[in-house]
mmJSON file of the N, C-alpha and C atoms, coordinates in Angstrom:
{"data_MODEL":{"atom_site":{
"group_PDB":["ATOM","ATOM","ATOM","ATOM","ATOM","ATOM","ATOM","ATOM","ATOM","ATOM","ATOM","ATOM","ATOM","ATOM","ATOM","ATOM","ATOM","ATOM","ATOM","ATOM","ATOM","ATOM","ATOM","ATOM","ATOM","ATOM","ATOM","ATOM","ATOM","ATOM","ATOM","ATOM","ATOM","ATOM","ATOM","ATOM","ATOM","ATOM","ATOM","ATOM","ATOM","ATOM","ATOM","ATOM","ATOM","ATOM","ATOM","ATOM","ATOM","ATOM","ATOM","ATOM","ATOM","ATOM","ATOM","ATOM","ATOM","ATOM","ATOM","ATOM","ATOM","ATOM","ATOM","ATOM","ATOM","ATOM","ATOM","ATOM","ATOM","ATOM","ATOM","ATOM","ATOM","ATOM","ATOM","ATOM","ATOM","ATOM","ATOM","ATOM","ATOM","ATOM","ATOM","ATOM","ATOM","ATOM","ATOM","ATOM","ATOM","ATOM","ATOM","ATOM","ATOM","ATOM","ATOM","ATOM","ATOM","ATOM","ATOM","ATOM","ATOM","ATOM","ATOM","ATOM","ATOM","ATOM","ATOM","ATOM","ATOM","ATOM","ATOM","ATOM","ATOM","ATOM","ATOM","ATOM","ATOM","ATOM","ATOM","ATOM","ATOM","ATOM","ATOM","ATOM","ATOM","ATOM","ATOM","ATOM","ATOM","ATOM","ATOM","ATOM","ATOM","ATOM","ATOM","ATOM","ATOM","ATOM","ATOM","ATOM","ATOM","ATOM","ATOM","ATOM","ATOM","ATOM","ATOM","ATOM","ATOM","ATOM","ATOM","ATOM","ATOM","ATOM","ATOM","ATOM","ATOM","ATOM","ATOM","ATOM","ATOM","ATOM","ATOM","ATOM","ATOM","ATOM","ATOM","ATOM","ATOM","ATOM","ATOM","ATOM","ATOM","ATOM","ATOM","ATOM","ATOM","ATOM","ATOM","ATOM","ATOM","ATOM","ATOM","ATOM","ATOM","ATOM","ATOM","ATOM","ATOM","ATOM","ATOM","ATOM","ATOM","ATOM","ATOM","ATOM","ATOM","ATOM","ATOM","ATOM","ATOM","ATOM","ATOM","ATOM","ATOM","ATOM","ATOM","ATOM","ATOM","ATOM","ATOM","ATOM","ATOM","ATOM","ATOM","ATOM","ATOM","ATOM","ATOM","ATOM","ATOM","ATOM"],
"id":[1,2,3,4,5,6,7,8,9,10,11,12,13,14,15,16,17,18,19,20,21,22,23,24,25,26,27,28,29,30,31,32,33,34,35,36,37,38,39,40,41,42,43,44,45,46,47,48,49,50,51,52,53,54,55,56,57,58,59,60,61,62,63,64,65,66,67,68,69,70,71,72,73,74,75,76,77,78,79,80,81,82,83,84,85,86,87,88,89,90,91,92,93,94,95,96,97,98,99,100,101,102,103,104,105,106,107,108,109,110,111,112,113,114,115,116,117,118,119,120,121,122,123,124,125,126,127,128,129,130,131,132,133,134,135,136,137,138,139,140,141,142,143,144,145,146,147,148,149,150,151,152,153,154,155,156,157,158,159,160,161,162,163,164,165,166,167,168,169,170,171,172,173,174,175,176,177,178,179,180,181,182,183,184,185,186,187,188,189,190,191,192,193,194,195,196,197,198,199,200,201,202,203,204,205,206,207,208,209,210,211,212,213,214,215,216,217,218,219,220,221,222],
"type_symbol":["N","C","C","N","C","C","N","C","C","N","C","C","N","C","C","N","C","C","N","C","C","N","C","C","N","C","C","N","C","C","N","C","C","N","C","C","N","C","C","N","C","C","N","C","C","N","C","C","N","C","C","N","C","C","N","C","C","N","C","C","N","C","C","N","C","C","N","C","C","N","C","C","N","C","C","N","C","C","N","C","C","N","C","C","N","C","C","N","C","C","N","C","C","N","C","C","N","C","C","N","C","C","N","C","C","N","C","C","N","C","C","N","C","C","N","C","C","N","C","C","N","C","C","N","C","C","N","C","C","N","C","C","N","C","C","N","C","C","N","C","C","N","C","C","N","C","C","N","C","C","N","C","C","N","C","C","N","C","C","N","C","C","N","C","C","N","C","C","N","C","C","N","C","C","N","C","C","N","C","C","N","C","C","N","C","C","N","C","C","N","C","C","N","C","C","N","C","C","N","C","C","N","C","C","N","C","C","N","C","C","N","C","C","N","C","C","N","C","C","N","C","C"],
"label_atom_id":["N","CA","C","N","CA","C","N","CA","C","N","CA","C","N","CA","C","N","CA","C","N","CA","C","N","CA","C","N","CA","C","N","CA","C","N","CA","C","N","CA","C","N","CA","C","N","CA","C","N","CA","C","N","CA","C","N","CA","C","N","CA","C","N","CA","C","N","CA","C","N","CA","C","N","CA","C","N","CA","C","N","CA","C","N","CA","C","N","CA","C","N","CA","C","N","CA","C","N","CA","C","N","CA","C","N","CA","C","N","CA","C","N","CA","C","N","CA","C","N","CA","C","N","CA","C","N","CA","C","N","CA","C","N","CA","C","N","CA","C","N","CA","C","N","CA","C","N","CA","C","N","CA","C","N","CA","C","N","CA","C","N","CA","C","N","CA","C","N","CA","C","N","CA","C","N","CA","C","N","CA","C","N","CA","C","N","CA","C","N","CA","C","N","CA","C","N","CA","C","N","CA","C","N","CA","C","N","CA","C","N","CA","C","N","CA","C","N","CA","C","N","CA","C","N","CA","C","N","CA","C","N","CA","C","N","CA","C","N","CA","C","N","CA","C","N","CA","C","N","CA","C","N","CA","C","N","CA","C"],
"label_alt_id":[null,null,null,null,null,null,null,null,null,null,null,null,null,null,null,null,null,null,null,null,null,null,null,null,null,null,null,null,null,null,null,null,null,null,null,null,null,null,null,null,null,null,null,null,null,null,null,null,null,null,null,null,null,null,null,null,null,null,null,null,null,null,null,null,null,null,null,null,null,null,null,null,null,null,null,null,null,null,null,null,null,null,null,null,null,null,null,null,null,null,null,null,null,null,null,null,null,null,null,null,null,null,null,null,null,null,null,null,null,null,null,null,null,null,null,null,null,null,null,null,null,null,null,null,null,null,null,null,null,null,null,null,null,null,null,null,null,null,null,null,null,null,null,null,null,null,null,null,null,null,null,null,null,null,null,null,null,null,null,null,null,null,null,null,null,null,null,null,null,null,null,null,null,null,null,null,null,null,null,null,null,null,null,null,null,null,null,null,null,null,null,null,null,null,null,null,null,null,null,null,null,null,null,null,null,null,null,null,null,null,null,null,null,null,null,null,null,null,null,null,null,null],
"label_comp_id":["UNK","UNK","UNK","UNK","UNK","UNK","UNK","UNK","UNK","UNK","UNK","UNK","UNK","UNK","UNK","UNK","UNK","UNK","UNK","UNK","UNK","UNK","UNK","UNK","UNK","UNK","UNK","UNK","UNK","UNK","UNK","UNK","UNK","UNK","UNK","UNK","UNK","UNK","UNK","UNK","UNK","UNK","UNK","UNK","UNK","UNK","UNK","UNK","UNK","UNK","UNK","UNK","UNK","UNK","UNK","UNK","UNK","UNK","UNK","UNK","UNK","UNK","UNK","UNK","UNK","UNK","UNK","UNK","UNK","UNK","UNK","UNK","UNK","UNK","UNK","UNK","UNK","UNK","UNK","UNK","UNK","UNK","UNK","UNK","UNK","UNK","UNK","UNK","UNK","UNK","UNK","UNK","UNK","UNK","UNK","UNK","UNK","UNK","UNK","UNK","UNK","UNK","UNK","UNK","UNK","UNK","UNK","UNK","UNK","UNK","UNK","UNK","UNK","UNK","UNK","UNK","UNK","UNK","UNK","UNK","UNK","UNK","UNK","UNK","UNK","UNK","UNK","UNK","UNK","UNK","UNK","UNK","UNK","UNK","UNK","UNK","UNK","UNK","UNK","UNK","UNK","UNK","UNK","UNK","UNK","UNK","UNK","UNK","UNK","UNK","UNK","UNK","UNK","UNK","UNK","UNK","UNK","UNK","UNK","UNK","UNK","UNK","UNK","UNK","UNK","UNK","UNK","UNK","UNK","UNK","UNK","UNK","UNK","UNK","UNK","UNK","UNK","UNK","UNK","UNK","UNK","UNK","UNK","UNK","UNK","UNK","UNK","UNK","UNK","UNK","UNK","UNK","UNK","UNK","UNK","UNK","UNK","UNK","UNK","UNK","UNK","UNK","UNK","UNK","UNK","UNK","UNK","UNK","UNK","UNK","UNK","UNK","UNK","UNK","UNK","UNK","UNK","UNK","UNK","UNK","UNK","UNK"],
"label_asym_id":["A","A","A","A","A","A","A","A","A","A","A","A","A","A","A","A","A","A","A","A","A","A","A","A","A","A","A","A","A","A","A","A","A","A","A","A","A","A","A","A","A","A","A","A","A","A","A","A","A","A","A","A","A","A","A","A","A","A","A","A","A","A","A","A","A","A","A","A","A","A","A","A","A","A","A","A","A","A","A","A","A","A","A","A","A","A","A","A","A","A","A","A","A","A","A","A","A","A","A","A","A","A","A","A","A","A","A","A","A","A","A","A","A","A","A","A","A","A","A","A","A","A","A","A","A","A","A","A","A","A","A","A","A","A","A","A","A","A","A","A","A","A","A","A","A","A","A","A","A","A","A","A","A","A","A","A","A","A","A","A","A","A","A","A","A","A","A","A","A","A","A","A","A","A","A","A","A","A","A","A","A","A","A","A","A","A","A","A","A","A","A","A","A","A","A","A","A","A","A","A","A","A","A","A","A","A","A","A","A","A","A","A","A","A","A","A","A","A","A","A","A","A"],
"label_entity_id":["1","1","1","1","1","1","1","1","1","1","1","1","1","1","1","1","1","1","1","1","1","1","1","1","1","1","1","1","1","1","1","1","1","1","1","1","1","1","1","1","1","1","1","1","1","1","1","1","1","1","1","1","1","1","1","1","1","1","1","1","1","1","1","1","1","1","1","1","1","1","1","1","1","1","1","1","1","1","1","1","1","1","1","1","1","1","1","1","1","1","1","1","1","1","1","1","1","1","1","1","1","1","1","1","1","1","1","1","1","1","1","1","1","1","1","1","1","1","1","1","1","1","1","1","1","1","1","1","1","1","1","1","1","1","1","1","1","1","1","1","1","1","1","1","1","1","1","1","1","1","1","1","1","1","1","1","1","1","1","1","1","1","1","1","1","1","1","1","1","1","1","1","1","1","1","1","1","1","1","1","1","1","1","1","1","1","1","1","1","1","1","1","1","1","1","1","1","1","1","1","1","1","1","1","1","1","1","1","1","1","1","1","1","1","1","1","1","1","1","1","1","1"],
"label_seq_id":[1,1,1,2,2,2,3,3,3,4,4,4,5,5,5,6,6,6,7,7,7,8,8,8,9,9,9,10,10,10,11,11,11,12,12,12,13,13,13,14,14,14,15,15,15,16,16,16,17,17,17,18,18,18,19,19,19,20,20,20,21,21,21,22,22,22,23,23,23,24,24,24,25,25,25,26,26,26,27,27,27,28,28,28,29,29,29,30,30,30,31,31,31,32,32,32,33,33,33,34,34,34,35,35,35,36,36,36,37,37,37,38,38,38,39,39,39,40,40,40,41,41,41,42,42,42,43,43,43,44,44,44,45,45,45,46,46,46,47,47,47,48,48,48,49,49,49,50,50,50,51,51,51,52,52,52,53,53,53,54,54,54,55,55,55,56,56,56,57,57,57,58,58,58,59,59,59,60,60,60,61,61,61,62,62,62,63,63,63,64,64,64,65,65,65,66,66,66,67,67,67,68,68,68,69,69,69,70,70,70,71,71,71,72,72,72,73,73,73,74,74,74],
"pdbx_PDB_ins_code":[null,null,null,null,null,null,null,null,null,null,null,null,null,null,null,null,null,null,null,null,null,null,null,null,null,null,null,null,null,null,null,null,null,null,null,null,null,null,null,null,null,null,null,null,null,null,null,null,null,null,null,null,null,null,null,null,null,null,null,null,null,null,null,null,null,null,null,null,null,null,null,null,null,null,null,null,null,null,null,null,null,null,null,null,null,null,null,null,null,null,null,null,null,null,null,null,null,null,null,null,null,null,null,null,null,null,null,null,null,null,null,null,null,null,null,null,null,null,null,null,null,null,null,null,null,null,null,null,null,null,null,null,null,null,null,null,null,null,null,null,null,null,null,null,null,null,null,null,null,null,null,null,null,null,null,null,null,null,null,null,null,null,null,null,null,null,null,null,null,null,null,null,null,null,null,null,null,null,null,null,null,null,null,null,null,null,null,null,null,null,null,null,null,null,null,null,null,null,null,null,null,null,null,null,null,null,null,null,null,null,null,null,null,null,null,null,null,null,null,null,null,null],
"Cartn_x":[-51.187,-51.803,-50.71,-50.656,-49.962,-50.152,-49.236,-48.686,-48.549,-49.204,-49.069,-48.671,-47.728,-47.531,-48.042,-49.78,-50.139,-50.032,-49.579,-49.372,-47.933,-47.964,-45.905,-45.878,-44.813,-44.63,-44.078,-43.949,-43.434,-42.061,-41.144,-40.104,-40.28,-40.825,-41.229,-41.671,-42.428,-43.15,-42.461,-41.523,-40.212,-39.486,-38.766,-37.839,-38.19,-39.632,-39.848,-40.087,-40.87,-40.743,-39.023,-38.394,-36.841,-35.879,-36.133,-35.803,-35.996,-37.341,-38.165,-37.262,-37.304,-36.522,-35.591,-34.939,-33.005,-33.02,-34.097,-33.477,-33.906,-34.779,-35.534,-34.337,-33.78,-32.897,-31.714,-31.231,-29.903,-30.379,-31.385,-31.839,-31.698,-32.117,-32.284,-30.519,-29.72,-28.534,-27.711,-27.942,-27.251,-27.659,-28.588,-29.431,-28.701,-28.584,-27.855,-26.634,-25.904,-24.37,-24.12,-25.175,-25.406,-25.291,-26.504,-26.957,-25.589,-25.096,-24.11,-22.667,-22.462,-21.07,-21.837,-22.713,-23.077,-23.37,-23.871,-23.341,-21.811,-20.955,-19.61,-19.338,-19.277,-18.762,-19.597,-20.804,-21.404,-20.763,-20.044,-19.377,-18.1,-17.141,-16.123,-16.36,-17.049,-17.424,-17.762,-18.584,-19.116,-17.36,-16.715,-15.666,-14.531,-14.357,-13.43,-14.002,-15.212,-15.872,-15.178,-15.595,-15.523,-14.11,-13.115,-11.429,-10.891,-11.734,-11.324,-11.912,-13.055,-14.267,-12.875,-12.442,-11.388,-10.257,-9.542,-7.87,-8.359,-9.958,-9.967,-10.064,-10.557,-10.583,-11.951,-12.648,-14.582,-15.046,-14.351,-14.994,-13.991,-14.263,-13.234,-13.367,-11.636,-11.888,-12.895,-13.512,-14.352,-15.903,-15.93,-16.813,-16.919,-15.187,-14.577,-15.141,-14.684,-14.5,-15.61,-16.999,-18.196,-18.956,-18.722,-19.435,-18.391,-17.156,-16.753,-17.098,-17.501,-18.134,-19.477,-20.259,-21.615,-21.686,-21.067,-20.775,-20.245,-19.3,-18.811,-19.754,-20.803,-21.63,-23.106,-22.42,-24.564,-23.952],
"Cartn_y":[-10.712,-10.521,-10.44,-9.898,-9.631,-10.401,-11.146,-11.795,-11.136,-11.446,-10.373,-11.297,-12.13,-13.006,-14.336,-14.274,-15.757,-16.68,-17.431,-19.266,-19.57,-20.331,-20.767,-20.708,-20.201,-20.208,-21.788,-21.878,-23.327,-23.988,-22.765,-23.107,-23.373,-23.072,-23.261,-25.051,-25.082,-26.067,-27.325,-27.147,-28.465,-28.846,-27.516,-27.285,-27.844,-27.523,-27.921,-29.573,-30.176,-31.653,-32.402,-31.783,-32.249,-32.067,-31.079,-31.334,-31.821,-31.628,-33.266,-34.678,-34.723,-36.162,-36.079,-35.197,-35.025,-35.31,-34.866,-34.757,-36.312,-37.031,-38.175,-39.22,-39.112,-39.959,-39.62,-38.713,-38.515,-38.9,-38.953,-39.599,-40.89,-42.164,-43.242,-43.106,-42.944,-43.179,-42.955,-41.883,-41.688,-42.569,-43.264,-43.641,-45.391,-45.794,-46.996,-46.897,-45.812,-45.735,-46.13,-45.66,-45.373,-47.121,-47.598,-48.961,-49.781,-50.161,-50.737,-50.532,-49.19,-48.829,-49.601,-49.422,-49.985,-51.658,-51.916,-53.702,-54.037,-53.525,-53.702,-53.895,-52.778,-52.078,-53.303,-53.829,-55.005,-56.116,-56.574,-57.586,-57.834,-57.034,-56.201,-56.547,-55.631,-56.195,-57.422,-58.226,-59.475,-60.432,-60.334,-61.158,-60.426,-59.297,-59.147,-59.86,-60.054,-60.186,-61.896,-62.848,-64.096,-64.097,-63.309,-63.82,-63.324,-63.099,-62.488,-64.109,-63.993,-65.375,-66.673,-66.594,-67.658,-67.872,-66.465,-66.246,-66.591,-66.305,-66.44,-68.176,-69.105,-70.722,-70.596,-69.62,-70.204,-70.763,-70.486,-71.943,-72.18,-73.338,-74.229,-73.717,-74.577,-73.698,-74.367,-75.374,-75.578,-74.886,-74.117,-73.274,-71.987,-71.822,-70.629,-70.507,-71.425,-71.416,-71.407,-72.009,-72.056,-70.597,-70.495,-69.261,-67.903,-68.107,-67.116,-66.957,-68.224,-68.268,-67.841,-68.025,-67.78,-66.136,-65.494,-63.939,-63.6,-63.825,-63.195,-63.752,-64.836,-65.078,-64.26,-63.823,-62.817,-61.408],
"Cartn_z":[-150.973,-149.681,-148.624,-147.393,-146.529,-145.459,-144.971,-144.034,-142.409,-141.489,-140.201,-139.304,-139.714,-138.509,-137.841,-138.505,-138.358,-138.333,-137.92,-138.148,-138.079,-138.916,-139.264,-140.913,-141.671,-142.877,-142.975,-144.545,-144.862,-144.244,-144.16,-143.586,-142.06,-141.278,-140.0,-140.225,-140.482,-140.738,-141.257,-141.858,-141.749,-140.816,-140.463,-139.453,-138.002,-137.703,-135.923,-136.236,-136.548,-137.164,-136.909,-138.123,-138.068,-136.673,-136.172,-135.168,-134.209,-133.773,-132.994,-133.165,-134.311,-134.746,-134.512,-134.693,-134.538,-132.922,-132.062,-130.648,-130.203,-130.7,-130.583,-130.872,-131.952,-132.327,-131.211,-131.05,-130.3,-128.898,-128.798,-127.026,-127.176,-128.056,-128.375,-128.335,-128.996,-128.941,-127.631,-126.951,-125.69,-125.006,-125.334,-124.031,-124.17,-125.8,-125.938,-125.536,-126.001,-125.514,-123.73,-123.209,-121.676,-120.82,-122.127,-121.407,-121.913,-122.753,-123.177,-121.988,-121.888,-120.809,-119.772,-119.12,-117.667,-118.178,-118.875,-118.946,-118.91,-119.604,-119.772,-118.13,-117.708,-116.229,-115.33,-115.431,-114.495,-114.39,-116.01,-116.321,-115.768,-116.164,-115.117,-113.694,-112.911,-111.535,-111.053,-112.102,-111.39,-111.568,-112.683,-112.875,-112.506,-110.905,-110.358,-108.676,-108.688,-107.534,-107.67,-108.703,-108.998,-108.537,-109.503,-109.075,-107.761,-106.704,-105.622,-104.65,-105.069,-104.757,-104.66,-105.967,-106.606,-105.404,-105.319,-104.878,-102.897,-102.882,-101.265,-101.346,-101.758,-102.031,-101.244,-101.822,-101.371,-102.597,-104.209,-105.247,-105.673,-106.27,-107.017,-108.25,-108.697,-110.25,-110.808,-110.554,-112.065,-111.805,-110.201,-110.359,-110.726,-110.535,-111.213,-112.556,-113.359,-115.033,-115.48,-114.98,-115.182,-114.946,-113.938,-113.939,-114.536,-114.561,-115.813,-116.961,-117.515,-118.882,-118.768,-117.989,-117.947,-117.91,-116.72,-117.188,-118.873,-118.835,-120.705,-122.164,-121.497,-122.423,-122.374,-121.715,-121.281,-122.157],
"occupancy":[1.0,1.0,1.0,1.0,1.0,1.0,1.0,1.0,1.0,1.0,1.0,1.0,1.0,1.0,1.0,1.0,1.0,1.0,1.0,1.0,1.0,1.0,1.0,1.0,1.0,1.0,1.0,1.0,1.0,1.0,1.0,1.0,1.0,1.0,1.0,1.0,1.0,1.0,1.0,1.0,1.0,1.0,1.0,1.0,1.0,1.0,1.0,1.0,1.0,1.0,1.0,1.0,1.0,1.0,1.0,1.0,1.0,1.0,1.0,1.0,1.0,1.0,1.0,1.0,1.0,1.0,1.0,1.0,1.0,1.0,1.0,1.0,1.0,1.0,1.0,1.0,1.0,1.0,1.0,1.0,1.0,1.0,1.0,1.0,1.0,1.0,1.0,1.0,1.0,1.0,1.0,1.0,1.0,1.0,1.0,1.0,1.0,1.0,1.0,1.0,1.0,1.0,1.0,1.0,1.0,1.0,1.0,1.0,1.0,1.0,1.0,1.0,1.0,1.0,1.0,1.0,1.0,1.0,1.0,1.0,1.0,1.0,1.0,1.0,1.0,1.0,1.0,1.0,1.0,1.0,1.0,1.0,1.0,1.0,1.0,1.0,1.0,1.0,1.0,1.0,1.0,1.0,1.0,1.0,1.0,1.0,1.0,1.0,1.0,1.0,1.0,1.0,1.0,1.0,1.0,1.0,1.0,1.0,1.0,1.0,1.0,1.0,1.0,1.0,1.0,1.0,1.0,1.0,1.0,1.0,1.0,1.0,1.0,1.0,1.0,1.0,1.0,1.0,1.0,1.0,1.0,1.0,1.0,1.0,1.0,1.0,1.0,1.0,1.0,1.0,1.0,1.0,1.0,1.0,1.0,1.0,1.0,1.0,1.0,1.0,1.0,1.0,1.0,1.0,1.0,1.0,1.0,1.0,1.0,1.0,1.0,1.0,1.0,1.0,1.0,1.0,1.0,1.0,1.0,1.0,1.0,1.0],
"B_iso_or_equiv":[0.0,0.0,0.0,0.0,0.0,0.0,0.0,0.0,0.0,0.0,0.0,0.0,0.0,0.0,0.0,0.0,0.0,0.0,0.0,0.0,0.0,0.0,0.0,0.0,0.0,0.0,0.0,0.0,0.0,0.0,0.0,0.0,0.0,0.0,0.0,0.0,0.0,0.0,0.0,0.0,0.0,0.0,0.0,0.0,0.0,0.0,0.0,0.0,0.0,0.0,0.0,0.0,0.0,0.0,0.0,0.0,0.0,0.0,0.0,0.0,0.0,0.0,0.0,0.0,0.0,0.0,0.0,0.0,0.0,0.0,0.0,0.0,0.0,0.0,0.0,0.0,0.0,0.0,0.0,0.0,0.0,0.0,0.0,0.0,0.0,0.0,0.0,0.0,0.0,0.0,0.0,0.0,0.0,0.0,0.0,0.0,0.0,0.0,0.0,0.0,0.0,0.0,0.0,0.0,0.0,0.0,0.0,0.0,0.0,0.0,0.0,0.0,0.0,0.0,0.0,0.0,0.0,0.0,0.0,0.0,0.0,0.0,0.0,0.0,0.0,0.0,0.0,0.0,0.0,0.0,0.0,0.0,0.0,0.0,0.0,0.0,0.0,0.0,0.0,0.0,0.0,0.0,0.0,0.0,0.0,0.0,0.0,0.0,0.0,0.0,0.0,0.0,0.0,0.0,0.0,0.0,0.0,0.0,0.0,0.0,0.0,0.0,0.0,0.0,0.0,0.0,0.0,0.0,0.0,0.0,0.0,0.0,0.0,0.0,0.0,0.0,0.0,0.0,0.0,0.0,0.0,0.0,0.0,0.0,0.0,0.0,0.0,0.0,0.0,0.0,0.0,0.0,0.0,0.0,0.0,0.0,0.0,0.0,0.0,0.0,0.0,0.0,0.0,0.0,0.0,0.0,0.0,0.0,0.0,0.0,0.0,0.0,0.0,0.0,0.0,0.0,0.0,0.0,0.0,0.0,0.0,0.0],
"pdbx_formal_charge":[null,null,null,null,null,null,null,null,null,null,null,null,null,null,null,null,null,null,null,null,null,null,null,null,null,null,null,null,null,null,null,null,null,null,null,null,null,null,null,null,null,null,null,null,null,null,null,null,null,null,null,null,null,null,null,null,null,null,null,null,null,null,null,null,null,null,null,null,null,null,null,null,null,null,null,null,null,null,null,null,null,null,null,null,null,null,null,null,null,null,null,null,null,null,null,null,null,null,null,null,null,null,null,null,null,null,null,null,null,null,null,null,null,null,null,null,null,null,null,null,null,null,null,null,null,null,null,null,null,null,null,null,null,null,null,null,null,null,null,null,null,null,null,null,null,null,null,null,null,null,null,null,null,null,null,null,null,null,null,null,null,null,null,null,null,null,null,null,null,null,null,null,null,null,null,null,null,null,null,null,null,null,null,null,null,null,null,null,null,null,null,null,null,null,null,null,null,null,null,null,null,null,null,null,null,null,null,null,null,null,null,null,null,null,null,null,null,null,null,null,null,null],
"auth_seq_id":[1,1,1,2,2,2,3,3,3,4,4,4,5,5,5,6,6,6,7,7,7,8,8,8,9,9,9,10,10,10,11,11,11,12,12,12,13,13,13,14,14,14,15,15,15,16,16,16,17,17,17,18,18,18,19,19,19,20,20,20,21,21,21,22,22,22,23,23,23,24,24,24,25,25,25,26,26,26,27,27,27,28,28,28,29,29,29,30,30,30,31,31,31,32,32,32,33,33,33,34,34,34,35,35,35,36,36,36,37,37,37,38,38,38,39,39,39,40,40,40,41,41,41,42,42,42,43,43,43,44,44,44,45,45,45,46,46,46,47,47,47,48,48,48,49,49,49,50,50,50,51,51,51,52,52,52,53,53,53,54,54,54,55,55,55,56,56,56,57,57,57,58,58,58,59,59,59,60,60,60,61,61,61,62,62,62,63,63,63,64,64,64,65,65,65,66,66,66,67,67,67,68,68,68,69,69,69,70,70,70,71,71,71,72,72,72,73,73,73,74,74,74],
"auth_comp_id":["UNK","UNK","UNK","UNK","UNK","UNK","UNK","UNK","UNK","UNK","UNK","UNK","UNK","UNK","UNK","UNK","UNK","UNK","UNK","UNK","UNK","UNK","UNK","UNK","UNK","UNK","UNK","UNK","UNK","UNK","UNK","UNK","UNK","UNK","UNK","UNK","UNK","UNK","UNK","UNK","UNK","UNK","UNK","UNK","UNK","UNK","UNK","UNK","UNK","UNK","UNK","UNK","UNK","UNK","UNK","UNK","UNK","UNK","UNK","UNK","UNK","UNK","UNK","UNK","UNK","UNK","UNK","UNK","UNK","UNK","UNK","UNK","UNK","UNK","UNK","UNK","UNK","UNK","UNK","UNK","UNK","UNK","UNK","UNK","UNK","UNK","UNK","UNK","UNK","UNK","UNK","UNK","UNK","UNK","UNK","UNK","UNK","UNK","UNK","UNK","UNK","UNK","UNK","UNK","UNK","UNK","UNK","UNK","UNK","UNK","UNK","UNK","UNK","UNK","UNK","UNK","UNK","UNK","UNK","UNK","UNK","UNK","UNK","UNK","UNK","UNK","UNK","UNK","UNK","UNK","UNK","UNK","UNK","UNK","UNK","UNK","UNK","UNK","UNK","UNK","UNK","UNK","UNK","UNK","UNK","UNK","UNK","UNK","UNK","UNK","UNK","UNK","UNK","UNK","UNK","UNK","UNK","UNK","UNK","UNK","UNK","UNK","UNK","UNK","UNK","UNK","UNK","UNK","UNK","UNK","UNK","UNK","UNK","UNK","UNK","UNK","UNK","UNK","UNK","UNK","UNK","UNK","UNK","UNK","UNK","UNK","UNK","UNK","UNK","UNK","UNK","UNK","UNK","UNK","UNK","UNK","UNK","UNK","UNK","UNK","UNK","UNK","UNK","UNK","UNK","UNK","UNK","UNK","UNK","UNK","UNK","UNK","UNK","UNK","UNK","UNK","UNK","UNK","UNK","UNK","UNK","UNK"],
"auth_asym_id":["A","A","A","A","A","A","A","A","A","A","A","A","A","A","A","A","A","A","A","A","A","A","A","A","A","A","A","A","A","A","A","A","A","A","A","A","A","A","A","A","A","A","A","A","A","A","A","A","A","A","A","A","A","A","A","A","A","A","A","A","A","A","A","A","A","A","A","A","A","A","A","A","A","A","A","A","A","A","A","A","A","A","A","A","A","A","A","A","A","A","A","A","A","A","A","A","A","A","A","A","A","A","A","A","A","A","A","A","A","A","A","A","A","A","A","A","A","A","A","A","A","A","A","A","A","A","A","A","A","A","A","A","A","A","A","A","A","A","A","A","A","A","A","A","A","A","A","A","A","A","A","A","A","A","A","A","A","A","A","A","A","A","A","A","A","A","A","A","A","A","A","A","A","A","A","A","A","A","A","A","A","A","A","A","A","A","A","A","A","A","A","A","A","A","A","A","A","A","A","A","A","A","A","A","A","A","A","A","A","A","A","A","A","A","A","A","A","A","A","A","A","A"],
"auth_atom_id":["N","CA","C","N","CA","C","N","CA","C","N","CA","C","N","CA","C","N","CA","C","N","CA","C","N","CA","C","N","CA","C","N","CA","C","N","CA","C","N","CA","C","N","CA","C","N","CA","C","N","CA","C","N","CA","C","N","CA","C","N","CA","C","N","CA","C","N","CA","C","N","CA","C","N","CA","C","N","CA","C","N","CA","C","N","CA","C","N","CA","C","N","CA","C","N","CA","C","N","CA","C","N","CA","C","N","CA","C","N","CA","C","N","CA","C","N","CA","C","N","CA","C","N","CA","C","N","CA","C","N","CA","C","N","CA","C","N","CA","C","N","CA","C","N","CA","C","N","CA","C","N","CA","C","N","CA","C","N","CA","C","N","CA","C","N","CA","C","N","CA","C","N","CA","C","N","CA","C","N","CA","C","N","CA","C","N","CA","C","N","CA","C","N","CA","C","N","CA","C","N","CA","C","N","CA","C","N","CA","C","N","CA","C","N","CA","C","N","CA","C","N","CA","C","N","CA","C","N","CA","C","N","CA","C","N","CA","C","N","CA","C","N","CA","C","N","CA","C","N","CA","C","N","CA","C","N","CA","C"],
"pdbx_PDB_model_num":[1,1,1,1,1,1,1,1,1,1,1,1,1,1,1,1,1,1,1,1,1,1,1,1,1,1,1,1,1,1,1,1,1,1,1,1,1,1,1,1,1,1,1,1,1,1,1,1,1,1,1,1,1,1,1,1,1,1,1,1,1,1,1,1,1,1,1,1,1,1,1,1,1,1,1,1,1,1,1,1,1,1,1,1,1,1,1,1,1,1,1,1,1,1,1,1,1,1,1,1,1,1,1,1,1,1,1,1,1,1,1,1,1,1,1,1,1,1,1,1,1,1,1,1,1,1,1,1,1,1,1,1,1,1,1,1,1,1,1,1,1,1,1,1,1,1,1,1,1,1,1,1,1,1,1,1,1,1,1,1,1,1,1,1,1,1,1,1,1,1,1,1,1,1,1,1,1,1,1,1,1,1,1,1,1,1,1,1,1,1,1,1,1,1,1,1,1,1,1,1,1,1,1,1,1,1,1,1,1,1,1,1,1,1,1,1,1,1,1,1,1,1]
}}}
């Protein structure tokens, strides 16, 4: 019987699926890579903000050291 174009053949029919997923997955990943750099980079900031906090003598070190640890533990 002859084929005129109707529908999707079998190969169609894998292919749009798999790629759905392929783009699904690579979003989930960019999107972790994304969230991970911007925690780093927050961490960074909050513990240049702290040693500036420090070098002006608005905390003491042992509020220094406390709340340094409390940043690098999150």
């Amino acid at each position: 019987m002859m084929h005129y174009g109707y529908g999707m053949g079998r190969l169609e029919t894998f292919i749009i699926p798999l790629l759905l997923i392929g783009l699904i997955i690579y979003i989930i990943i960019k999107f972790s890579q994304d969230h991970k750099s911007s925690t780093k980079e927050e961490k960074e900031n909050a513990i240049a903000i702290l040693n500036e906090r420090f070098a002006k003598g608005e905390i003491s070190e042992e509020e220094y050291q406390r709340k340094k640890k409390l940043i690098k533990n999150q």
